[in-house]
N, C-alpha and C positions, 0 to 999 in steps of 0.2 A: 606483587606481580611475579611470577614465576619467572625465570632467567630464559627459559624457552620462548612464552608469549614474547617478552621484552623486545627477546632477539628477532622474531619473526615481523615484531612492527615496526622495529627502526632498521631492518640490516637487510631488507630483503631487495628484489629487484623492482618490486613494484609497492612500495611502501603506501603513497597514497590509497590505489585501490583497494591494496589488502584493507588497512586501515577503514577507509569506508565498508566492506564488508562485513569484518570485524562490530563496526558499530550497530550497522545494520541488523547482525546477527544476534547481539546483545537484547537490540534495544527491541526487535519482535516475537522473536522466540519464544519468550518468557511472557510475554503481551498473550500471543496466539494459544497457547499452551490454556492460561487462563480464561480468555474466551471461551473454547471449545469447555470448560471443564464448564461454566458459568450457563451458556447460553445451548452448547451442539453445536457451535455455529464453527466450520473450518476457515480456514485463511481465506479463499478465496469467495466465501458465502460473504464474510464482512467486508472485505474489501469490494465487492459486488454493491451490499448497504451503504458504504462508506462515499462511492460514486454516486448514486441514486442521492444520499442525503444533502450532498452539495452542489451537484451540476442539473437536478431533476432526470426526467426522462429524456432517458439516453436508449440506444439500443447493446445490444451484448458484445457486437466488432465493436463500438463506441469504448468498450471497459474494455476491453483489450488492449486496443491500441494506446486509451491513458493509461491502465498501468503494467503494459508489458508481460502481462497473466497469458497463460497458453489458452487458446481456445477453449480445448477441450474442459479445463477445468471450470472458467467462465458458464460454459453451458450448464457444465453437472450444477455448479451452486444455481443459477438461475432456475434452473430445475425443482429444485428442495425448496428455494428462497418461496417460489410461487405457489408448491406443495403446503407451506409452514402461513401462508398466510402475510409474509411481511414484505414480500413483491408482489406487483402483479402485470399480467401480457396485457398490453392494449393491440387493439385492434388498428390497422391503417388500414382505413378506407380506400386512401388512394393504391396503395401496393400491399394487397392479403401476405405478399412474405414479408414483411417487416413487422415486426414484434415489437412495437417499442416496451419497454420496460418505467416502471414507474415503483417509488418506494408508498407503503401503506402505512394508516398511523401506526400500526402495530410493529412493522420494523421501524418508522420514529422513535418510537416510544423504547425499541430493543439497543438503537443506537445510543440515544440519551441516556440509559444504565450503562455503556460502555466506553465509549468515549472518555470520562472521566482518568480510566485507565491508562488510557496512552498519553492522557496530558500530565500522569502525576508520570508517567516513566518517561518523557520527554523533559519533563522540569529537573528530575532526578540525574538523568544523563547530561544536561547542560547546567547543573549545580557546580561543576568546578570553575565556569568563565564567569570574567568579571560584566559588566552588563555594558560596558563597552567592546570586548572580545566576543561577548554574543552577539550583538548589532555586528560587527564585522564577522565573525561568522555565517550567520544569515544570509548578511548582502554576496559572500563568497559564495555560498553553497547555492543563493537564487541565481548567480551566475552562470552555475554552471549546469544547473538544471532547466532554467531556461536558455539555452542557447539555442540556435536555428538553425543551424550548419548541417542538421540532421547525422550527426556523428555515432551515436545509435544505433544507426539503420545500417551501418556499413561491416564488413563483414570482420571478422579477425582477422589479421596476416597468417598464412599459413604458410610453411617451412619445406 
């Protein structure tokens, strides 16, 4: 590890966060990179998939709001996903502007080729704990992700 990295992940003012971005940046980067080369599909087209495969129909504020994705991007991938065949718009009967969204087998079928991927680079990046420091791990990081406090939502301090 370079002397620079080193220094910036133990000696900074905010080491936690950096750290978690640091990981974050490692562990998708490289993920998304491969996607797009594999499928066309950008970050926010799979993470659009990635919602639809596990919570069902949701609407597009609904992916938003779970993964913090700006709007406008939400929309463009919904857009292409729907174009491509592996989303599709349902209709609400009760209110014409709600679009729910729903995954089709063909995006099934495009997750299940993918997926794979980010579980052998999640096994990869948690190969150095021992399988009791993962277990704690885990339970830290389900901590702090699910918290309720709404701390998220609040703004940065400004100077």
């Amino acid at each position: 590890m370079s002397t620079h990295r080193q220094s910036i992940l133990t000696r900074s003012e905010i080491t936690v966060g950096y750290r978690l971005s640091y990981l974050a940046n490692f562990f998708v980067g490289p993920l998304y990179s491969e996607v797009t080369r594999r499928t066309g599909l950008a970050r926010s087209e799979f993470v659009v998939i990635f919602c639809l495969k596990h919570l069902g129909i949701l609407m597009a504020q609904d992916i938003c709001e779970i993964t913090g994705r700006p709007k406008n991007s939400i929309s463009q991938a919904v857009t292409k996903l729907v174009r491509q065949g592996l989303i599709e718009k349902q209709v609400d009967s009760a209110d014409g502007r709600r679009a729910p969204l729903k995954i089709t087998p063909t995006g099934e079928s495009l997750y299940t080729d993918i997926i794979p991927l980010f579980q052998q680079r999640e096994q990869a990046m948690l190969s150095v704990l021992t399988d009791r420091e993962r277990e704690q791990f885990e339970r830290l990081l389900g901590k702090l992700v699910m918290r309720t406090d709404h701390w998220e939502q609040t703004e940065s301090p400004r100077e």
